[in-house]
N, C-alpha and C positions, 0 to 999 in steps of 0.2 A: 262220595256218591250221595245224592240226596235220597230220602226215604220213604219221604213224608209231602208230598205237596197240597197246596190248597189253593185252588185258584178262585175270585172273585168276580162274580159281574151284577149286573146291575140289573140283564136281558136277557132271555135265551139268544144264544148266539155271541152276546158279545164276548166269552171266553174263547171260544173258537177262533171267531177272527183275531183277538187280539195276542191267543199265545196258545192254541191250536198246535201249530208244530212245536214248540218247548215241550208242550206238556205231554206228544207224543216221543219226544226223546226220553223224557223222562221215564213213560213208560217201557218202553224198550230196556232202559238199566233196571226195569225192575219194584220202581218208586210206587206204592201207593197215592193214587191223588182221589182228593174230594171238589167237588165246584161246588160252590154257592150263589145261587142264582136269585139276587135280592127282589124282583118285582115279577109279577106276575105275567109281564109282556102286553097285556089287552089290550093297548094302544096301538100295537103293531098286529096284531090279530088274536082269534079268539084265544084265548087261556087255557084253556083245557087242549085244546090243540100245539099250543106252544111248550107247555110240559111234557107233551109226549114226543115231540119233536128233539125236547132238549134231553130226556130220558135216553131216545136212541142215540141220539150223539154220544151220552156218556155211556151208554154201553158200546160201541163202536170202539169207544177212549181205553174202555175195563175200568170206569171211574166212577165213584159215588158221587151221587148228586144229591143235592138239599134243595130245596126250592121255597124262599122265604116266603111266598106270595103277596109281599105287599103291594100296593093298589100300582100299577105304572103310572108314572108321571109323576105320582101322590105319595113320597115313602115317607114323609113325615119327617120328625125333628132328628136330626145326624146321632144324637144321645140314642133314641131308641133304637134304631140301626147298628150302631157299634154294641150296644148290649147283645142285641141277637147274632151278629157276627163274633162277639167276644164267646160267646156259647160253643159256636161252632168250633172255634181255635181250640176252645177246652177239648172237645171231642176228637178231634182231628189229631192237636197236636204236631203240628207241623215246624218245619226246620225249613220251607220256603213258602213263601205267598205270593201269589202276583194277584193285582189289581189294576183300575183303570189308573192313567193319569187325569192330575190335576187338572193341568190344560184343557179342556172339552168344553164344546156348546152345547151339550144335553144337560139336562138338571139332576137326572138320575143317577148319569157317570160322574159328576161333580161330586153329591152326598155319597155314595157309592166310594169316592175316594177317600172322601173325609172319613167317613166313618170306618171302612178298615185302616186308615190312618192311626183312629183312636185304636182301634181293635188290636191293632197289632206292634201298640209304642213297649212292649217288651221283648219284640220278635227281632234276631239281630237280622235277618234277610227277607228284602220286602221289594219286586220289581213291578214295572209299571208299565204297563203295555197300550197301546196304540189301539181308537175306534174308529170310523169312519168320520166320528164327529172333532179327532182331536187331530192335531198339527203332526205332518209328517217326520218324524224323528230324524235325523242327519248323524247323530254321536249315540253313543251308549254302550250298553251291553248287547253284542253280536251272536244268535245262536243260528248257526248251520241247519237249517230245514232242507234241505235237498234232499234226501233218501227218504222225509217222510210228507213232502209237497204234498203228494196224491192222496194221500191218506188226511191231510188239514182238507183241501177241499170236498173230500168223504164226509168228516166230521161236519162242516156247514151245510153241505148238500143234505144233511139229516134234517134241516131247519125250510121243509121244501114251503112254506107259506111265507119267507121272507124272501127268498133267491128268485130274481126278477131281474133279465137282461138290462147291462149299462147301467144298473146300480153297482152300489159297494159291496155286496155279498156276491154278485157274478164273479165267478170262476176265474173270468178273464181277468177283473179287477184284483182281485186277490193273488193272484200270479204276479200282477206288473208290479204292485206292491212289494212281492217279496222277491221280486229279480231288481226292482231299486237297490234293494236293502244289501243282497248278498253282491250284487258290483259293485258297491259301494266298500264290502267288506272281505270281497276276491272270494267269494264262491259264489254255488249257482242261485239257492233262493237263499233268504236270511231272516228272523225276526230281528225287531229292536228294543231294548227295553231300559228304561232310566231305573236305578236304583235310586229308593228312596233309602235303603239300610242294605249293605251288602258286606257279607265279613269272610263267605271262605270259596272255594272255585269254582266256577261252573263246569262241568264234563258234559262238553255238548259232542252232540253227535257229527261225526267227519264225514 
């Protein structure tokens, strides 16, 4: 059973969408988790509104939040990013991480990857989750989200200045998403996630 999680994004919100149900299975066994939330968000709306937004998500989660505030768009050299994330690790101390993939057309989620890359080249377990910006995953690690669906879209729904009909944070869109995911992998909803370092088993929720 894990103990300790730490999940990664780049945005308010994109932990949510991208592994929102894991990290409420996780809760459920009981896991301590922390998010780190590397940019400020200001390019998707105001700042001080987006941290509160993402505060109630992670009490919604029972999860600590960090909120790096570097400028969005603007995080600077991937070195300084992974030092401040290497910080968090110390404090955390985590035994899983998830962060964005590689794969993505945003710039944020790209350094965002790199740098808990660097952050976390001693952590033996490290997955990689899916944004609106990156390629639909088809293989990977498969985690069962059906008993906590409603509850993943509770947690986004807290991010209510991003959630805008027929985009990628609507409800709907995130459902079809996670009903690709779970018929692809015989149940009802599913996350996907590529390890980049993976050594012992996941106990995902049935």
């Amino acid at each position: 059973m894990w103990e300790r999680i730490l999940a990664v994004g780049a945005h308010p919100d994109d932990i949510e969408f991208g592994c929102g149900g894991a990290l409420l299975c996780h809760a459920a066994q009981g896991a301590s988790i922390t998010l780190v939330v590397v940019s400020d968000g200001s390019r998707g709306g105001d700042a001080v509104s987006r941290a509160a937004e993402q505060e109630r998500a992670a009490e919604l989660l029972g999860a600590k939040v960090v909120m790096l505030g570097l400028p969005d768009g603007q995080l600077g050299p991937v070195q300084h990013v992974a030092g401040l994330l290497e910080a968090e690790m110390a404090h955390a101390a985590p035994d899983l991480v998830y962060t964005h993939l590689p794969e993505d057309t945003h710039q944020d989620h790209i350094t965002t990857h790199q740098a808990t890359r660097i952050a976390t080249r001693r952590h033996a377990n490290v997955l990689l989750y899916e944004s609106p910006r990156s390629a639909l995953l088809s293989s990977g690690i498969a985690v069962n989200i059906s008993v906590v669906m409603a509850q993943k879209l509770a947690l986004l729904s807290a991010h209510t200045s991003q959630i805008r009909e027929g985009t990628e944070l609507d409800a709907e869109s995130v459902r079809a998403r996670a009903l690709v995911h779970g018929r692809r992998f015989g149940c009802g909803f599913a996350e996907i996630f590529t390890p980049l370092r993976f050594a012992l088993p996941f106990a995902a929720a049935r």
